[in-house]
C-alpha positions as CSV (number, residue, x, y, z in Angstrom):
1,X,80.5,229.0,-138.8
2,X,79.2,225.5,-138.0
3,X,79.9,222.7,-140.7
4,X,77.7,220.2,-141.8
5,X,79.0,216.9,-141.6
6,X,78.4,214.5,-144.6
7,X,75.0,212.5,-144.1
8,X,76.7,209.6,-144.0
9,X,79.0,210.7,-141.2
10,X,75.7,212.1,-139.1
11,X,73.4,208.7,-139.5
12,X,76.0,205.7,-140.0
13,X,73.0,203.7,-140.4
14,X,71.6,205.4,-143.2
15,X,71.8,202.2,-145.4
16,X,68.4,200.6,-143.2
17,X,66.5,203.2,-145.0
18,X,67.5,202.5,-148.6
19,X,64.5,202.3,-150.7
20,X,66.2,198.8,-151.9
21,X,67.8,197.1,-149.4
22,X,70.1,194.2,-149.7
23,X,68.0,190.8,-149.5
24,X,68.7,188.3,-147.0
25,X,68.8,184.9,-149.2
26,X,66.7,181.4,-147.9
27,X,64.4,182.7,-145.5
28,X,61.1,183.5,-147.8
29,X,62.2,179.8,-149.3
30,X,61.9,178.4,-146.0
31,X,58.3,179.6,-144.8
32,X,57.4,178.4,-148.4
33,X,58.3,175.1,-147.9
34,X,56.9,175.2,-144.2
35,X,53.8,175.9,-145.3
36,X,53.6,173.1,-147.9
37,X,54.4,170.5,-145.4
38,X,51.7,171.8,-142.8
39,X,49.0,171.6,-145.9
40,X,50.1,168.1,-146.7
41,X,50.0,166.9,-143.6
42,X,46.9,168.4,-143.1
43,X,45.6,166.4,-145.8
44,X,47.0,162.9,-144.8
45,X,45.0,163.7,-141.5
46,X,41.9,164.0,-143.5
47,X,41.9,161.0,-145.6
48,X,42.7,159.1,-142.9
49,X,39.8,160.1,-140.9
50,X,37.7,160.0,-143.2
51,X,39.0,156.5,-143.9
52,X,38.5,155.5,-140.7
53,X,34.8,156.2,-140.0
54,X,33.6,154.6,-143.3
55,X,35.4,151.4,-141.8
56,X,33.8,152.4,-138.5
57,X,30.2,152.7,-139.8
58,X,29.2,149.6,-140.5
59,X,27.5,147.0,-138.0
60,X,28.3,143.3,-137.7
61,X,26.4,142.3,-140.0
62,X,27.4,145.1,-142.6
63,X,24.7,147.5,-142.3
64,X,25.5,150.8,-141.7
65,X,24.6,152.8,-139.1
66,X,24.8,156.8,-138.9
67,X,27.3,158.0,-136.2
68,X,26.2,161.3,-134.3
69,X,29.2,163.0,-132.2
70,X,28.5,162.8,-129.1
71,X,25.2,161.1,-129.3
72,X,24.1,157.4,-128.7
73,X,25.3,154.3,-131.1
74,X,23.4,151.5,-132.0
75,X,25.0,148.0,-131.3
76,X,24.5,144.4,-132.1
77,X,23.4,142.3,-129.3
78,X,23.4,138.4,-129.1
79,X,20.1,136.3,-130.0
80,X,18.1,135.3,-126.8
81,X,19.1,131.7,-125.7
82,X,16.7,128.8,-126.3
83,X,17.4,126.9,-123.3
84,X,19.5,128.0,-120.3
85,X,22.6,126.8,-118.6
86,X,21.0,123.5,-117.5
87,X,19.7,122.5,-121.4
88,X,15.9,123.5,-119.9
89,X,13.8,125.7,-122.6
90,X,13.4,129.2,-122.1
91,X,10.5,131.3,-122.8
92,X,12.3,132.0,-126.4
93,X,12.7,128.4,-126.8
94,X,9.3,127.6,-125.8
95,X,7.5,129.9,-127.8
96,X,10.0,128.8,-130.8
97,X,9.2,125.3,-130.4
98,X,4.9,125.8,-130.2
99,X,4.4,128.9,-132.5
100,X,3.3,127.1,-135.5
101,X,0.7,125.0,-133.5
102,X,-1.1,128.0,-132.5
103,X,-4.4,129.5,-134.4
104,X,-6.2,132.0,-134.7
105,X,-10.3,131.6,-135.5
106,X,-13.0,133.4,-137.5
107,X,-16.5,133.2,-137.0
108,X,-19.0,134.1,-139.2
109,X,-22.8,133.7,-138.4
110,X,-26.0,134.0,-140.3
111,X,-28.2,137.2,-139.9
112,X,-31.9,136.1,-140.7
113,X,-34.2,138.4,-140.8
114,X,-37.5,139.1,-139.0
115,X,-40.2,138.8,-141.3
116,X,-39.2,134.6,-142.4
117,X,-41.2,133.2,-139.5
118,X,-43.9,135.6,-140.6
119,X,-43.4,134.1,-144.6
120,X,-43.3,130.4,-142.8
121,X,-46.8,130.6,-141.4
122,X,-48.5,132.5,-144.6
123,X,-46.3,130.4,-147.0
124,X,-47.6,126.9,-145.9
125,X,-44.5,126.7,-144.1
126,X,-42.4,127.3,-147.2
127,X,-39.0,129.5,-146.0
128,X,-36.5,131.1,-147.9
129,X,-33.2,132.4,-146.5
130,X,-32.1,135.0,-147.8
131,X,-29.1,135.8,-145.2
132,X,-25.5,136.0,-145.5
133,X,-23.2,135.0,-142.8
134,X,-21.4,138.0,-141.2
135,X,-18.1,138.1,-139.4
136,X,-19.4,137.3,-135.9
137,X,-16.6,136.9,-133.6
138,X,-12.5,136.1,-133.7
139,X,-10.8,133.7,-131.1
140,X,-7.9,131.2,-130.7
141,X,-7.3,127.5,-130.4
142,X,-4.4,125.3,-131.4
143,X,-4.2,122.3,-133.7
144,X,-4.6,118.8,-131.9
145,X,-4.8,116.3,-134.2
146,X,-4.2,115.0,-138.0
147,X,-6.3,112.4,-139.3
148,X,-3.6,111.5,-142.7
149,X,-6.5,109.2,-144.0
150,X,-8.9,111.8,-143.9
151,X,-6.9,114.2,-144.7
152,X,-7.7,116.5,-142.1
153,X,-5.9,118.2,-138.7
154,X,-8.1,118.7,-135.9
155,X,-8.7,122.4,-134.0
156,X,-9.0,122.5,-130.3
157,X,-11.0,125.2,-129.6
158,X,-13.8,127.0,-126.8
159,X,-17.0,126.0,-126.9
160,X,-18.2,129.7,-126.7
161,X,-15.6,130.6,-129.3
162,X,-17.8,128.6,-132.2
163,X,-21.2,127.9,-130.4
164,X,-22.9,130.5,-132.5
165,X,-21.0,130.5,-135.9
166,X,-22.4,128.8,-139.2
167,X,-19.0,129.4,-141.2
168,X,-15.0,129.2,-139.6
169,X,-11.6,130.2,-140.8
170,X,-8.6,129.2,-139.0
171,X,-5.0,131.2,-140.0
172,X,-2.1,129.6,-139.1
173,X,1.1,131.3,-137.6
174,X,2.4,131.8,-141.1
175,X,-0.5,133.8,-142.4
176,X,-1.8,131.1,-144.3
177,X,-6.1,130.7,-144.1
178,X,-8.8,127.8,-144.5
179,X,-12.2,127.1,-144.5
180,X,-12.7,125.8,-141.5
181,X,-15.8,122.5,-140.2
182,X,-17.5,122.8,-136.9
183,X,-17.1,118.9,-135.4
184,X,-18.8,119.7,-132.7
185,X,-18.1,121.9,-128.6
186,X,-19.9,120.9,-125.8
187,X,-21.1,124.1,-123.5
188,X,-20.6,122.3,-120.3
189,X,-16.7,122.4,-120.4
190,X,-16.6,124.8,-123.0
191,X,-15.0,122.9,-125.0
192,X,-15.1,122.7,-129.2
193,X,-13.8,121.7,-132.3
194,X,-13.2,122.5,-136.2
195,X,-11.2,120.8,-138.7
196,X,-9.8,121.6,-141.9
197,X,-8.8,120.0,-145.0
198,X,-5.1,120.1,-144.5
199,X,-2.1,117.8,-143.3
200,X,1.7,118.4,-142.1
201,X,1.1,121.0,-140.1
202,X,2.5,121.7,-136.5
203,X,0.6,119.5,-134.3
204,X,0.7,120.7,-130.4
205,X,2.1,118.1,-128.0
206,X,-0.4,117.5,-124.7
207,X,0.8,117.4,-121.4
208,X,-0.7,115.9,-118.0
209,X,-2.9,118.1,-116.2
210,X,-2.4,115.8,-112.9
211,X,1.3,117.3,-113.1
212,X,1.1,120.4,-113.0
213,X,2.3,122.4,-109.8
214,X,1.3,125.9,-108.4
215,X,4.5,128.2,-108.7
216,X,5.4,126.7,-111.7
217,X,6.0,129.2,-115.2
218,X,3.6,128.9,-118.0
219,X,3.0,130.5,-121.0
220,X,-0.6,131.9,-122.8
221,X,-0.4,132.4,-126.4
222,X,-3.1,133.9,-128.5
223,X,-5.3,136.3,-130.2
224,X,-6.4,138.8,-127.8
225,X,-8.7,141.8,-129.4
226,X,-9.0,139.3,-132.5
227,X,-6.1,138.5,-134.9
228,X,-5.1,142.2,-135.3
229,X,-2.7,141.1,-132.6
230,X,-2.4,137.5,-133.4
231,X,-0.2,135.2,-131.3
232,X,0.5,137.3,-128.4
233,X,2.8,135.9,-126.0
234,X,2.4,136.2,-121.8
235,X,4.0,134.6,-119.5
236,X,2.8,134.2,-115.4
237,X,2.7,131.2,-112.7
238,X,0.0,129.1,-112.0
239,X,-1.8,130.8,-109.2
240,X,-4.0,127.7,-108.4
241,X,-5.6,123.8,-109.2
242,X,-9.1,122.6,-109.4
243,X,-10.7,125.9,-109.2
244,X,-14.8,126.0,-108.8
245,X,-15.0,128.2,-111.6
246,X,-19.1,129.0,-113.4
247,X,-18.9,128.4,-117.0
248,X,-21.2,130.3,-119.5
249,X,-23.9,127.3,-118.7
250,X,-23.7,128.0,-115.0
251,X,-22.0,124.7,-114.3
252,X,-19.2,125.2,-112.4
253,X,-15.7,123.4,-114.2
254,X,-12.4,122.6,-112.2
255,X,-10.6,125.0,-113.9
256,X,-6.6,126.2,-113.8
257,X,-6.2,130.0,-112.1
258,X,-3.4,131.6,-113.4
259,X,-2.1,135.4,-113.6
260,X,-0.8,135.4,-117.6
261,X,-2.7,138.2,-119.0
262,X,-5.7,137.0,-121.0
263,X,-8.4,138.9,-122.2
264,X,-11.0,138.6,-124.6
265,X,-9.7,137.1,-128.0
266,X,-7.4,134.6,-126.1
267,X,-10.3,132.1,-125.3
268,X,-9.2,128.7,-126.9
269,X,-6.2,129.2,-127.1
270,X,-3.3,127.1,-125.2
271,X,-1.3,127.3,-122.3
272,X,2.0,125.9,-122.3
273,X,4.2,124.7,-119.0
274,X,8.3,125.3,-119.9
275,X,8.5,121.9,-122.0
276,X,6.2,123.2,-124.8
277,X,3.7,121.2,-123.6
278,X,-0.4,122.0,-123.9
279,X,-1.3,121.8,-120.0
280,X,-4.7,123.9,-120.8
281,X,-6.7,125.9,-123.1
282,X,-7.6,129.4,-122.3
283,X,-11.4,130.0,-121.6
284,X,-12.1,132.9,-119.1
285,X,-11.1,135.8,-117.0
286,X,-12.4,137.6,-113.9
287,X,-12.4,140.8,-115.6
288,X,-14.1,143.7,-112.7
289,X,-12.7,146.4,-110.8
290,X,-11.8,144.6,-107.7
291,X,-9.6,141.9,-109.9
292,X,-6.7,141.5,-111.9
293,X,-4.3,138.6,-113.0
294,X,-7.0,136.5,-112.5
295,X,-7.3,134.1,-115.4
296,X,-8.7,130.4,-115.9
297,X,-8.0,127.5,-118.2
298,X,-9.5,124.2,-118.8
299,X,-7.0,121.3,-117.9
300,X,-5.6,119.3,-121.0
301,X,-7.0,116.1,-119.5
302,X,-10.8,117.4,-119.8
303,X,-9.8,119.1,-122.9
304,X,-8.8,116.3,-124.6
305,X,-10.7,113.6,-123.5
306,X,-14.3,115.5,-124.1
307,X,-12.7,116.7,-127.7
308,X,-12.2,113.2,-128.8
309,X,-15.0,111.9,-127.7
310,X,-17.0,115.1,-129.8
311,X,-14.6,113.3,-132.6
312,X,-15.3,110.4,-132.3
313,X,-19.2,110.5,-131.4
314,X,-20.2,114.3,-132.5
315,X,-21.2,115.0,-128.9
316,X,-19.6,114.1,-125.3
317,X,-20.6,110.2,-124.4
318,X,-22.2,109.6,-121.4
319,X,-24.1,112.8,-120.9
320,X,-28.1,112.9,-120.6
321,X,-29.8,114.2,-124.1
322,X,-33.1,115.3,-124.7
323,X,-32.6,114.2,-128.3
324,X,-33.4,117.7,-130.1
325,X,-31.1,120.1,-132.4
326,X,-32.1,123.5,-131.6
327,X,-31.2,127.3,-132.2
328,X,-31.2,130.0,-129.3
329,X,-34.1,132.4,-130.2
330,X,-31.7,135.0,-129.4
331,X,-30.0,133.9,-132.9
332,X,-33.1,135.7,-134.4
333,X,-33.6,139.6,-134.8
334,X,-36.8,139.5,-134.1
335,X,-36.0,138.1,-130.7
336,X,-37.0,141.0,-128.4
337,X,-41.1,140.5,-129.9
338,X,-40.6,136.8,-129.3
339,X,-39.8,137.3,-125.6
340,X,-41.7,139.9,-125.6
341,X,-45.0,137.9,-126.0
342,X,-43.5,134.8,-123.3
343,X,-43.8,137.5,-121.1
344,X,-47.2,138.2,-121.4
345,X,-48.2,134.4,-121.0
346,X,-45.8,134.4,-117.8
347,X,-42.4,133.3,-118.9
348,X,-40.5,136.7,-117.7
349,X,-36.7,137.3,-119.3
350,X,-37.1,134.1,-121.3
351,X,-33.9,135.2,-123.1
352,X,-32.6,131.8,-122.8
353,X,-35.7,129.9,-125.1
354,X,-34.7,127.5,-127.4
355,X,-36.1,126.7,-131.2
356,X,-36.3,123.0,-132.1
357,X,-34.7,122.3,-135.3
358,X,-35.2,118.9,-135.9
359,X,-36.5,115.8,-133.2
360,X,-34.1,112.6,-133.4
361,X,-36.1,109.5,-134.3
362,X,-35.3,107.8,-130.7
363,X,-36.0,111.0,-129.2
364,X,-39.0,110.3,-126.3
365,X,-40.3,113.7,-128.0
366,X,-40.5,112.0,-130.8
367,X,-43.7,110.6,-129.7
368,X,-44.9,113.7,-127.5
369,X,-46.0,115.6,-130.7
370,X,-43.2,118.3,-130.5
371,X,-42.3,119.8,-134.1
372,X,-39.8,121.8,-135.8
373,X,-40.0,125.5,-134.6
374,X,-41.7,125.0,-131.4
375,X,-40.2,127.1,-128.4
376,X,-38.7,125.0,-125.5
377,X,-39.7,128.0,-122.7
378,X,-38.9,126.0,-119.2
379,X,-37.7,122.9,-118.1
380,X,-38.7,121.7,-114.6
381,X,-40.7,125.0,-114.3
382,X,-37.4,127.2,-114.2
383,X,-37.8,129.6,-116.9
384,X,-35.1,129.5,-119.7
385,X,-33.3,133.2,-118.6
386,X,-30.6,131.8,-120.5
387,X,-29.5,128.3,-122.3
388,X,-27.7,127.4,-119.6
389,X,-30.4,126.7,-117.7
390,X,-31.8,124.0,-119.4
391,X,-27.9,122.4,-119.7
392,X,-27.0,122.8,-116.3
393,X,-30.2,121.1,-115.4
394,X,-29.5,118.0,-117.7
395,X,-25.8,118.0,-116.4
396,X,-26.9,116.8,-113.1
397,X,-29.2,114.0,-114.7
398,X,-28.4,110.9,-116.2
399,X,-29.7,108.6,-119.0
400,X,-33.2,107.4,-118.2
401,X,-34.1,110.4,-115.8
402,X,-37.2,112.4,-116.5
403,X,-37.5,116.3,-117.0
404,X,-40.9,118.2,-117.5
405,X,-40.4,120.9,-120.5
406,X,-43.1,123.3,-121.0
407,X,-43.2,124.7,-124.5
408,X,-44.9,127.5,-126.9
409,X,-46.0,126.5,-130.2
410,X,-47.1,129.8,-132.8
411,X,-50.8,128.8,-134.0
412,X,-52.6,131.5,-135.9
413,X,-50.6,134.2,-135.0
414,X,-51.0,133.8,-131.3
415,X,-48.6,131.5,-128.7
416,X,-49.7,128.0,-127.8
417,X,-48.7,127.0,-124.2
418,X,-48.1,123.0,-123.4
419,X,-45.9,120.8,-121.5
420,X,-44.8,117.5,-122.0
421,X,-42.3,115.1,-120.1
422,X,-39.3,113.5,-121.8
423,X,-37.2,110.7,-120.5
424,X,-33.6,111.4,-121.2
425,X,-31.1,109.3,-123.9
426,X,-27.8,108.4,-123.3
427,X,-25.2,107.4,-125.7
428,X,-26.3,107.7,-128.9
429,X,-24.7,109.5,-131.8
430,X,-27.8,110.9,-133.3
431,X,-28.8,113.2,-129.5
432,X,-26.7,116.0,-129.9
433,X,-28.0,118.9,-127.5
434,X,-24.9,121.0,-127.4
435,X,-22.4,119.4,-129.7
436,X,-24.0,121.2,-132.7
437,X,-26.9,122.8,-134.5
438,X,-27.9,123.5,-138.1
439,X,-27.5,126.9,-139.8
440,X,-30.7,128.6,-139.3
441,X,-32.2,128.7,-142.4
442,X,-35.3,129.4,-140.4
443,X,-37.6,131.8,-138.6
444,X,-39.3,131.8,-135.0
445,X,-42.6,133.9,-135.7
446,X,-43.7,137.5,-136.1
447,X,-46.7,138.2,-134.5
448,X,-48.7,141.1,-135.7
């Protein structure tokens, strides 16, 4: 007979299985306070980050700037230098320096309408205008000049820039506008002028044309496309000297070459060398598929001398006049009928006929029976194609020389063919052929 021991003499161990066993003291006290101090230090880790990229955040200047991980930051950078290690200007200081004496132009022109040279010959010559000038045309040029007894600063400008315009604005760098004078342009050089009725402004500081070298930097400022993009800045070298170039009047000018961008909008504006000097303004560019960086500006020295002489006399001294203020009859809209009917009496793509305005007193046409609104169709029997024409043929005369003009003159409502010959002026203030003309307050003729 087998005996059973007592359980606790057949599992010694029985006490591991007790459904309450003893408790080891401290060791639940310790993961407790391990667990606080991970948490806490946790948190200290936190703050401090997020301590870190507030201070972190901000730029230089103490603008904040959103910081992506892993992405691209923004930094500060250092302002351009005004003049480089040798104390010569940079293009940042040169543009710094002659910003404020660059413009930008407005030109507004009158629109007159067909049927007032028809109401001039049923009116007994009796005309009303009735047009309002319309924006016409936007441009550049850079202030020259101030007059302080006057009271007024000077605008050097292109000739073709203003030739056409009856009313100007001018808006300086700083936005501000004003009414705007014509002074007078002269075709042959393209060269013109305004003024305004306003002092202490930035007046442009001229250099000598006769200095300038090819290779050297300059720098084009103006209005390209119109004032939309007002005072744009390009920089180039200057490509050539005393190029042959053919202005608007056929007449060829001596003209800078240089490869600074400028397009349409820039005319009359300035070009600067790298002393902030004005070594020419702006007037035209070879603009055709076989070209490019081909741009041209009339030298300072021409510039100037022919704007103070328009100034100072209202036209360009020593230049042969006819003695006449005029209008192109392309001014009018009834233009196309008007060449229309030259054609028939012979006078084909007369597109370049003039309208007299007024005859000067010492005007040899004066005495040749030639009245306002008569049409100057030829002169030496080339056909007026253009205005140029007749100025490119008085730019190789001088005072006393003789031209034949043939002329159309509208009498009952059909054309009137004559010629006469005129013996050219010279210096006088009162012959101005291309330094100005009066608003056209008139018509040409409307035949039925």
């Amino acid at each position: 007979m087998i005996r059973r021991q007592p359980r606790s003499t057949l599992f010694p161990y029985t006490t591991l299985f007790r459904s309450n066993p003893v408790k080891k003291k401290g060791k639940k006290s310790k993961t407790v306070w391990a667990i606080v101090i991970v948490a806490v230090v946790c948190v200290a880790v936190a703050v401090f980050g997020i301590l870190y990229g507030v201070k972190n955040s901000k730029n230089t200047d103490g603008t904040s700037t959103t910081d992506y991980s892993g992405g691209a930051t923004v930094q500060s950078s250092d302002s351009s230098p005004t003049e480089d290690e040798n104390g010569n200007l940079t293009t940042v200081g040169v543009v710094k320096k002659v910003l404020g004496s660059c413009v930008g132009i407005t030109v507004y022109s009158d629109q007159t309408q067909a049927g007032d040279f028809y109401n001039y010959f049923y009116s007994n010559g009796q005309n009303n205008n009735n047009s309002n000038p319309a924006k016409s045309g936007e441009g550049s040029g850079v202030l020259m000049y101030e007059d302080k007894e006057k009271g007024l600063t000077y605008i050097l400008t292109c000739a073709h820039v203003i030739s056409g315009g009856t009313k100007f604005t001018v808006t300086t760098a700083d936005g501000k506008e004003y009414n705007a004078s014509l002074v007078g342009y002269d075709n042959q050089t393209d060269i013109g002028v305004l003024s305004i009725s306003a002092t202490g402004l930035s007046i442009a500081e001229f250099g000598n044309s006769e200095d300038i070298d090819i290779g050297e930097d300059c720098i084009a400022i103006g209005n390209p496309g119109g004032l939309e993009f007002s005072n744009s800045v390009t920089k180039g070298i200057v490509s050539g000297l005393n190029r042959p170039v053919e202005s608007s009047i056929g007449y060829d000018n001596k003209c800078i070459q240089v490869d600074a961008a400028i397009n349409p909008g820039n005319s009359g504006g300035a070009l600067f060398n790298m002393q902030g000097q004005v070594i020419g303004i702006n007037s035209s560019k070879i603009a055709a598929t076989d070209y490019e960086g081909i741009g041209f500006a009339i030298p300072s020295n021409t510039a100037i001398d022919n704007a103070n002489s328009i100034i100072k006399n209202g036209y360009v001294a020593g230049r042969a006049q006819i003695g006449i203020k005029y209008a192109p009859v392309s001014q009018f809209s009834n233009a196309n009928a008007i060449i229309s009917e030259l054609e028939k009496e012979g006078y084909k793509d007369a597109e370049g006929a003039i309208v007299v305005s007024s005859v000067n007193e010492d005007s040899d046409l004066a005495s040749k029976d030639v009245k306002q609104y008569d049409i100057i169709v030829s002169v030496d029997d080339k056909v007026l194609t253009s205005t140029d024409i007749l100025t490119s043929t008085l730019a190789d005369k001088k005072p006393g020389d003789t031209v034949e003009l043939t002329l159309a003159r509208a009498e009952n409502n059909k054309l009137k063919i004559f010629k006469v010959s005129c013996k050219l002026g010279g210096d006088r203030k009162s012959t101005r052929l291309n330094s100005s003309h009066p608003s056209i307050s008139y018509a040409v003729f409307c035949l039925k």
